[in-house]
KEVOSE-94562 format. One record per residue (C-alpha): residue number from 1; residue in one letter; x, y, z. Coordinates in Angstrom, 2 decimals. Layout:
BEGIN
pt pos->NUM; code->a; u->X; v->Y; w->Z
...
***
This chain:
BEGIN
pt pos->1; code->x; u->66.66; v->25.38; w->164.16
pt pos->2; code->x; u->67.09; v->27.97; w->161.15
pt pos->3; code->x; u->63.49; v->29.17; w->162.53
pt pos->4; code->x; u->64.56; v->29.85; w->166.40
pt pos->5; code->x; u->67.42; v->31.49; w->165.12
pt pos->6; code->x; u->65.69; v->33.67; w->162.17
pt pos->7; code->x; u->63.59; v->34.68; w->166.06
pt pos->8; code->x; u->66.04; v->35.43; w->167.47
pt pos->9; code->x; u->67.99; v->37.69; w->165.04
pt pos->10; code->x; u->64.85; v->40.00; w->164.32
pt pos->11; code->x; u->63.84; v->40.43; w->167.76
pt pos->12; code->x; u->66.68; v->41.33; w->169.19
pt pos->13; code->x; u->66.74; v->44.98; w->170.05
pt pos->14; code->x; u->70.60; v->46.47; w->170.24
pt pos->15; code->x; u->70.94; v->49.60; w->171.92
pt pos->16; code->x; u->73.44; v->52.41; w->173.97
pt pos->17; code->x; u->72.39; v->52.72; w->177.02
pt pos->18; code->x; u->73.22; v->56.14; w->178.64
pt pos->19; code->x; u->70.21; v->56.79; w->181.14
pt pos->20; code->x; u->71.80; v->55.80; w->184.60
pt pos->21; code->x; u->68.81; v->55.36; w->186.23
pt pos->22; code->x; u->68.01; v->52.70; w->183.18
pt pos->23; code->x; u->66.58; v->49.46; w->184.14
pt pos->24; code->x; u->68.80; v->47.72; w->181.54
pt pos->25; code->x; u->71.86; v->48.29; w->183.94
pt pos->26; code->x; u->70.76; v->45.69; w->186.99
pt pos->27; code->x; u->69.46; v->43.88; w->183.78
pt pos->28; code->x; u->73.15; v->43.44; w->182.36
pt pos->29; code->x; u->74.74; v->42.91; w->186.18
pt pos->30; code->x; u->72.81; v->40.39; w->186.20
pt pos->31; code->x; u->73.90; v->39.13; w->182.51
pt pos->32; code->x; u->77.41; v->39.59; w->183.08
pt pos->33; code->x; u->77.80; v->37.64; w->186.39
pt pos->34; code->x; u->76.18; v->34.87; w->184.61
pt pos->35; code->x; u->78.32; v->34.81; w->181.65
pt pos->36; code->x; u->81.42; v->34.67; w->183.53
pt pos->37; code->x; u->83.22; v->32.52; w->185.91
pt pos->38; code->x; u->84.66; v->34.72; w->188.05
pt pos->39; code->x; u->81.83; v->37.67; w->188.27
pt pos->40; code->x; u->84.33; v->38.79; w->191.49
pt pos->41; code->x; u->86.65; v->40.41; w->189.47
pt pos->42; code->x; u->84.19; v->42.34; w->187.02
pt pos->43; code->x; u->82.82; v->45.76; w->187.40
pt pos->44; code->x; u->79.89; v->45.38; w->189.84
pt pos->45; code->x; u->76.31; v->46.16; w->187.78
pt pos->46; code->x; u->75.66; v->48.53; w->191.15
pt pos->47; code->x; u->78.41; v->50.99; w->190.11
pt pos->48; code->x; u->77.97; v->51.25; w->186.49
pt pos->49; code->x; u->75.21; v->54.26; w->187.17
pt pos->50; code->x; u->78.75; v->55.92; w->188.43
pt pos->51; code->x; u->80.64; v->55.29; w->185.22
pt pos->52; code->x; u->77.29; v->56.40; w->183.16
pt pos->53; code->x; u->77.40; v->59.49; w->185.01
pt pos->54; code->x; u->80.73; v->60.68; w->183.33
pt pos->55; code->x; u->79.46; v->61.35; w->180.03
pt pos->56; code->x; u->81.53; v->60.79; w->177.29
pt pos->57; code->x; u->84.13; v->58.21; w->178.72
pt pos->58; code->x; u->81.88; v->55.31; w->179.98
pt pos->59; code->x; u->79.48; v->53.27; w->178.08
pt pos->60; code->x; u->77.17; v->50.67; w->177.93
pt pos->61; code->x; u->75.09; v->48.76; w->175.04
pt pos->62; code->x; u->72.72; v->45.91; w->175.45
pt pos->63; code->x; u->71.34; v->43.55; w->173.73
pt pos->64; code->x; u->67.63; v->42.36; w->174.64
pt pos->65; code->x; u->64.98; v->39.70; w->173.77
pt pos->66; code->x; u->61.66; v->40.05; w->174.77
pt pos->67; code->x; u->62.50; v->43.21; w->177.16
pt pos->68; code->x; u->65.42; v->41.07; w->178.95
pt pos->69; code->x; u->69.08; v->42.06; w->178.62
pt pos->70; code->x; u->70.90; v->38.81; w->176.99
pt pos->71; code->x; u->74.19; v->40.21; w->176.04
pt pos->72; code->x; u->76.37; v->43.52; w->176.20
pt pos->73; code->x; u->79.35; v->45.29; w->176.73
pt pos->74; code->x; u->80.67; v->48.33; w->179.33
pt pos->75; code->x; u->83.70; v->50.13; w->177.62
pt pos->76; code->x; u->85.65; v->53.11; w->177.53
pt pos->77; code->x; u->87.15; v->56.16; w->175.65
pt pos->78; code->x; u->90.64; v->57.51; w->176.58
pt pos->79; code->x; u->90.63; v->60.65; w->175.43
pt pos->80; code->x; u->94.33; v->60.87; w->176.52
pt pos->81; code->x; u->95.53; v->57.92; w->175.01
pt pos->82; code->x; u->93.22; v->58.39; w->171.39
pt pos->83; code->x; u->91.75; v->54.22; w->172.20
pt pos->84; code->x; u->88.99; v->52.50; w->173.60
pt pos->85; code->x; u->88.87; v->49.93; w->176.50
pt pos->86; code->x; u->86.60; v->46.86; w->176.94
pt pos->87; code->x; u->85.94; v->46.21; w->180.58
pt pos->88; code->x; u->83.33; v->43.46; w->179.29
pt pos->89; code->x; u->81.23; v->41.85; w->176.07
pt pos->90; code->x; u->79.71; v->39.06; w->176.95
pt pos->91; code->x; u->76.60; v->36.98; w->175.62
pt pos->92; code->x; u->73.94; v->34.93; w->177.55
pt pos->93; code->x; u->75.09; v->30.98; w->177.00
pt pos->94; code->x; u->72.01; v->29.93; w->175.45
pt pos->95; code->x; u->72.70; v->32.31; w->173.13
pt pos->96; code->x; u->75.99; v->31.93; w->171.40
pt pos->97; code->x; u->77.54; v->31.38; w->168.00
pt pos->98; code->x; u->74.41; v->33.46; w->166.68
pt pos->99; code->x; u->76.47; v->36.80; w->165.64
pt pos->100; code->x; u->75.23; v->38.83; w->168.90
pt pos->101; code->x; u->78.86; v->39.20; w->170.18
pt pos->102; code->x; u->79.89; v->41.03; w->166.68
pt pos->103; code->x; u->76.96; v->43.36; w->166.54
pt pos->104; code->x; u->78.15; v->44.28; w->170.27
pt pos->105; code->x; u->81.64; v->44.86; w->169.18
pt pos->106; code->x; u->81.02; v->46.74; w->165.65
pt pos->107; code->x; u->78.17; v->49.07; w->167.38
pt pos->108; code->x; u->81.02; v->49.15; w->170.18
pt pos->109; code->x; u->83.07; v->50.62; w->167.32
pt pos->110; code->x; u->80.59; v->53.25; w->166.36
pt pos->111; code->x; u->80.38; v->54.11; w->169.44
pt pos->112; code->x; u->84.24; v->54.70; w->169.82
pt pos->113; code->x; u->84.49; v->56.75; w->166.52
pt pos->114; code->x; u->81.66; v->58.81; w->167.33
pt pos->115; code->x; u->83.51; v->59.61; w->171.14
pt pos->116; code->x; u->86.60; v->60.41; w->168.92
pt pos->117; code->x; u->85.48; v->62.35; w->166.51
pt pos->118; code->x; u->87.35; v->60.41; w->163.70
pt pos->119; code->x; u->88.46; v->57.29; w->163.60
pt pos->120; code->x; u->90.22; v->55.64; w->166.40
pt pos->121; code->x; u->93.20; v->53.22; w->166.07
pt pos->122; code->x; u->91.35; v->50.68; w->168.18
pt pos->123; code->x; u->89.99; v->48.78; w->171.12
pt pos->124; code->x; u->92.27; v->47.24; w->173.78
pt pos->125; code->x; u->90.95; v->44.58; w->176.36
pt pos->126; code->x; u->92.36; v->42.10; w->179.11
pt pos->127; code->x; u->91.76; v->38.43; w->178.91
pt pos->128; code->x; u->92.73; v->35.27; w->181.22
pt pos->129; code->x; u->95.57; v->33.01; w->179.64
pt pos->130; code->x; u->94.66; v->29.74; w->180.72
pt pos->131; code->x; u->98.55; v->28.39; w->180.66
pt pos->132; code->x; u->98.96; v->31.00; w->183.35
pt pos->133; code->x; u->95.95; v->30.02; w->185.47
pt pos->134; code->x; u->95.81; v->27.73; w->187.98
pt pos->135; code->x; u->94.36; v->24.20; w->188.14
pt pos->136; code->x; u->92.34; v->24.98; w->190.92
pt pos->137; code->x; u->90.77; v->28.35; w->189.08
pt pos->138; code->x; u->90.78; v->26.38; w->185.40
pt pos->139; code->x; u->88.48; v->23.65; w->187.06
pt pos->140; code->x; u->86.41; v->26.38; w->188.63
pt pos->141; code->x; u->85.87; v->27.63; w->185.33
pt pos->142; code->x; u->85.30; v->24.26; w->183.36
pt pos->143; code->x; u->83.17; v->23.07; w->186.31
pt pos->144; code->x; u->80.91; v->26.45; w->185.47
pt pos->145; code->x; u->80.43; v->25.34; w->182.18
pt pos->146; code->x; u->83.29; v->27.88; w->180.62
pt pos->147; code->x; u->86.56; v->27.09; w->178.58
pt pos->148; code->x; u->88.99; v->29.94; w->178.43
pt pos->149; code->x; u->90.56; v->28.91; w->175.30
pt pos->150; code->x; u->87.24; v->29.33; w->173.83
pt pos->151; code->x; u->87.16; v->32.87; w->175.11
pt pos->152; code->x; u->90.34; v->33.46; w->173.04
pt pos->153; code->x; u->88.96; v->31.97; w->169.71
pt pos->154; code->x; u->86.03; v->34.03; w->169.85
pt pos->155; code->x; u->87.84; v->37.15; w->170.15
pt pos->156; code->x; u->90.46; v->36.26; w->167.96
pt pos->157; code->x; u->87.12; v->35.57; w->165.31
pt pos->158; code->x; u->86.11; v->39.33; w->166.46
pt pos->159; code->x; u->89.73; v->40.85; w->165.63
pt pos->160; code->x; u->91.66; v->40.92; w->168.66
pt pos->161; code->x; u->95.04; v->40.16; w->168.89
pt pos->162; code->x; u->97.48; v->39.73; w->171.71
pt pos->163; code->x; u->99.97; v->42.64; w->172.26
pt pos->164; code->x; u->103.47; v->41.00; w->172.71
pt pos->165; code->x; u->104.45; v->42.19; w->176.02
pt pos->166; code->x; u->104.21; v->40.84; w->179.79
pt pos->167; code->x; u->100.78; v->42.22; w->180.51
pt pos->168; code->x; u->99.90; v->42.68; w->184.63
pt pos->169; code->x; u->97.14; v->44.29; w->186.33
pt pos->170; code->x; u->98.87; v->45.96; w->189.31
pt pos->171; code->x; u->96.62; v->44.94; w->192.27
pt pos->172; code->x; u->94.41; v->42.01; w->192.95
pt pos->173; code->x; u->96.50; v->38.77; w->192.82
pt pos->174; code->x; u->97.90; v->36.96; w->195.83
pt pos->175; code->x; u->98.53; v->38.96; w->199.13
pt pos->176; code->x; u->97.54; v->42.29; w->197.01
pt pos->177; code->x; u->100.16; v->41.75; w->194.38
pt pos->178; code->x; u->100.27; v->42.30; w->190.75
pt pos->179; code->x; u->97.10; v->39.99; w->188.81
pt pos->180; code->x; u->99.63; v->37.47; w->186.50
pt pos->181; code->x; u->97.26; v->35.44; w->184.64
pt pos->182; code->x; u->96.13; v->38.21; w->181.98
pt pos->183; code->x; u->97.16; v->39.59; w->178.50
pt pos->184; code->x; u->96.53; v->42.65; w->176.64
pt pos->185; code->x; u->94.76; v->42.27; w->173.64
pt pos->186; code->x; u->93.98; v->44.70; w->170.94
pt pos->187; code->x; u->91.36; v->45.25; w->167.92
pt pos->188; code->x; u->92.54; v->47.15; w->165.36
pt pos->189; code->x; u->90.36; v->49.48; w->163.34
pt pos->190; code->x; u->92.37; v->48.99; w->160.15
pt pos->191; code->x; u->94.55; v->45.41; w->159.84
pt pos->192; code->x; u->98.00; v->45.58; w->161.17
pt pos->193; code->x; u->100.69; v->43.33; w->162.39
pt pos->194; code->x; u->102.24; v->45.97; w->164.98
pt pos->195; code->x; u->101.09; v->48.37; w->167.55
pt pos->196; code->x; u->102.70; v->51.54; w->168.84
pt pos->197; code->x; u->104.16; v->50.91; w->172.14
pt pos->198; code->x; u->103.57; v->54.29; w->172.94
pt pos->199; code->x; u->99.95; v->53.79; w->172.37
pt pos->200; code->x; u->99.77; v->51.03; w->174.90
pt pos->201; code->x; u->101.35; v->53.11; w->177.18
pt pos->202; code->x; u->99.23; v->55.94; w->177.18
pt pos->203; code->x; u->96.36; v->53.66; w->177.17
pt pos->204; code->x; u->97.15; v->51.69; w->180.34
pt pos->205; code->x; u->97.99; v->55.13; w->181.94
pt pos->206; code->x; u->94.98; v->56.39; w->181.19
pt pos->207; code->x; u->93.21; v->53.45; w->182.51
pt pos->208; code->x; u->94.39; v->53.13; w->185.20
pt pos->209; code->x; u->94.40; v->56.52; w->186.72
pt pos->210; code->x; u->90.92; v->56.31; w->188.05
pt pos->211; code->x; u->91.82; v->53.36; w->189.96
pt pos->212; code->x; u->95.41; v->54.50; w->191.45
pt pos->213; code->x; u->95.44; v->58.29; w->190.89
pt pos->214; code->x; u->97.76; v->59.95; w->188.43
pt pos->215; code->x; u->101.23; v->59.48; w->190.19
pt pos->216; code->x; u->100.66; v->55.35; w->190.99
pt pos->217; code->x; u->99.32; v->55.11; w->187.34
pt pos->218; code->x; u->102.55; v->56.94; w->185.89
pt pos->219; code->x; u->104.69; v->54.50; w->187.86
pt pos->220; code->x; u->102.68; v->51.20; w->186.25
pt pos->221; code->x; u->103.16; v->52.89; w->182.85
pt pos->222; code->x; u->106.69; v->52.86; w->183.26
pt pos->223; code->x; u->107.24; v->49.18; w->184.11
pt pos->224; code->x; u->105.34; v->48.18; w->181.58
pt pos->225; code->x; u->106.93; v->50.19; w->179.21
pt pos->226; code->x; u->110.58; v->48.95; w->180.50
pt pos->227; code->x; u->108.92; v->45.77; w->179.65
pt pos->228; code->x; u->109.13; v->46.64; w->175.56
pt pos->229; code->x; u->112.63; v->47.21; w->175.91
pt pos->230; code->x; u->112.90; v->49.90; w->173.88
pt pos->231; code->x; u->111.02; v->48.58; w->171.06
pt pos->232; code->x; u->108.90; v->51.62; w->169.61
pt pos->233; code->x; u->106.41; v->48.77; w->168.04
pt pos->234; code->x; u->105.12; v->45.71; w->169.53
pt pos->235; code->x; u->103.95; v->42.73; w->167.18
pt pos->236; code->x; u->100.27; v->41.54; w->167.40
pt pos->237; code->x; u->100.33; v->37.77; w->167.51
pt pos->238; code->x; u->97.61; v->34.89; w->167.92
pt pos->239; code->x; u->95.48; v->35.08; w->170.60
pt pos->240; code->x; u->94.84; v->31.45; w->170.70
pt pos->241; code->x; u->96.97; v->29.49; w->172.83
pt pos->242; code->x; u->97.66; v->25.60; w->172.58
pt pos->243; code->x; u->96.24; v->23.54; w->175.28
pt pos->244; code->x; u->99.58; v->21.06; w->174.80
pt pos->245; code->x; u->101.28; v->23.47; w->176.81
pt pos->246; code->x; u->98.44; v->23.58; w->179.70
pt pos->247; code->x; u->100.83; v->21.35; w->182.09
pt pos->248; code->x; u->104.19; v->23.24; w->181.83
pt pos->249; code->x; u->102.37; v->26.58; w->182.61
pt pos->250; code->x; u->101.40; v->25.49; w->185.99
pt pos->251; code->x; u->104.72; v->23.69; w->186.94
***
């Protein structure tokens, strides 16, 4: 076992990609709708040429064995918010608990800092909470051979930690509403306890501005800033939630 891993580890080949026209990119489309449940609600691999195209904001690394992409993760630099984004990291199931997901996330880093020019406060990113999610969608996911709670540990191992405040996506839920079932997780650079809510702000303004143009992203800001109530910091708690209260969060 200590051999196929040993194999594994040195020929694995970790790199950016920025080339749009890349073969990589179908390469991790393909990756990423395997290694998730719900592949519907990603970032389709046909429009990540797009995001590649804007230098400077969008990226990409891969990881690949033997020439085939088994692992990676699309993020982003807001310039006007000073943090990163992580629209995905994910790692071919075969291929987990082997360290590939941290390499991801500390080149991910790198990557960040070098975008920033310094060093940047950290990396935010948007994860189910399975109290919130409905039987019918947490047996869709266990019956695909995925365990959300899981998906918290491990990025609770990586660093992230849940930002204490109601965390909605604005569009995509039922009948076009707000998306309920997520929180807002962040990875520090240096270890903290608290965020600045003013940070989160301007990095979910940011964000979202490409999806509902400047003035619909200002009014999302706000709401979820009335959400803080005033607070000027926001505490970083566990990500890991309890599966005890599983039956409460659906009733």
């Amino acid at each position: 076992m200590r051999r196929g891993i040993d194999h594994v580890t040195d020929a694995l080949v970790i790199r950016e990609v920025d080339d749009p026209h890349d073969a990589a990119i179908a390469g991790f489309g393909k990756m990423q709708e395997a290694a998730y449940f719900a592949p519907e609600t990603l970032i389709p691999g046909r429009y990540i040429p797009q995001l590649l195209a804007n230098p400077g904001r969008n990226f990409l690394i891969v990881a690949e064995l033997d020439g085939r992409v088994v692992a990676g993760t699309l993020f982003h630099w807001l310039a006007e918010a000073g943090s990163g984004f992580s629209s995905f990291l994910g790692v071919d199931r075969m291929l987990r608990g082997r360290g590939i997901a941290r390499q991801l996330h500390e080149r991910r880093f790198d990557v960040l800092d070098r975008a920033a020019g310094g060093h940047l406060p950290g990396v935010f990113i948007d994860v189910v909470s399975p109290i919130r999610l409905p039987l019918e969608e947490l047996e869709r996911e266990h019956h695909a051979g995925f365990d959300p709670f899981e998906r918290r540990r491990a990025l609770a191992h990586l660093g992230f930690r849940q930002v204490d405040i109601r965390y909605e996506q604005p569009v995509g839920g039922p009948s076009g509403g707000p998306v309920t079932i997520l929180d807002l997780l962040f990875c520090p650079h240096d270890p903290t306890h608290e965020v600045p809510t003013a940070l989160v702000v301007a990095t979910m303004l940011a964000y979202w501005t490409p999806w509902f143009g400047r003035a619909g992203a200002i009014g999302h800001a706000h709401e979820l800033e009335s959400r803080a109530n005033g607070a000027a910091r926001l505490k970083l708690i566990s990500p890991e939630v309890e599966q005890v209260g599983l039956t409460d969060g659906h009733t």
